[in-house]
N, C-alpha and C positions, 0 to 999 in steps of 0.2 A: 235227673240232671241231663241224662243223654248219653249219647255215644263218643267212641274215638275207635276211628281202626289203628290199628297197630301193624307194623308192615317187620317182617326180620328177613335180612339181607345177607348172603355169604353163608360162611359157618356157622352165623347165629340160627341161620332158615338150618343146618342140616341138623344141629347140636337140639334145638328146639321142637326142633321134627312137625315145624307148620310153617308155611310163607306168612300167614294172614291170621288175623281172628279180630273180631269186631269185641269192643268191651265195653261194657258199662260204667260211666266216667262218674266215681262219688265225689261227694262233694270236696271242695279245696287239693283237688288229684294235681300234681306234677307232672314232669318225666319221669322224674327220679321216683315216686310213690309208682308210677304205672311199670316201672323196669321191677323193682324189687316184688311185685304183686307177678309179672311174669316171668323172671329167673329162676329157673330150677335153683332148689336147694345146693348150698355150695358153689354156685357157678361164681367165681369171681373171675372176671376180666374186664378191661376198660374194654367199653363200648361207646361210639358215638349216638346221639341221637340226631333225629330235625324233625322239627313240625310244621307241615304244610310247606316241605320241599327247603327249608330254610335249618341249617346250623343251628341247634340251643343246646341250652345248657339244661342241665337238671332241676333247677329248678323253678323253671319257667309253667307257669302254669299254666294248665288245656282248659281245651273251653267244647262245648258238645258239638261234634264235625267235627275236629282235627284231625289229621293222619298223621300220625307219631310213626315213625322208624330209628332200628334201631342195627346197626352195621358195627363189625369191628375195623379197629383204624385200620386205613390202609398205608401198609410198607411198602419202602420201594428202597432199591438199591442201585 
């Protein structure tokens, strides 16, 4: 079906221990099926995503070429 790169931002890049990794996109693939396929076991925290530089939601569906990222929200005070 194709690819999607997957980009991880902040904490998620250290916690993850990779910036990048390119993945092969099965069929009917989400955000939400592409996070839960690369979250360590146990990792629960809200995470943002975007695809292709744009805010979505989970479950928005990728298409082969997307760049899916995945960032924790950011706080501010």
């Amino acid at each position: 079906m194709g690819m999607v790169t997957v980009r991880y931002f902040a904490s998620l890049r250290e916690r993850l221990g990779r910036g990048e990794e390119r993945i092969d996109l099965p069929p009917g693939a989400t955000v939400g099926s592409i996070w839960l396929a690369v979250a360590p076991p146990g990792y629960r925290t809200q995470v943002l995503a975007a695809v292709n530089q744009e805010y979505s939601s989970f479950d928005r569906p990728l298409a082969a070429g997307d760049e899916l990222a995945f960032f924790p929200p950011v706080t501010g005070g």
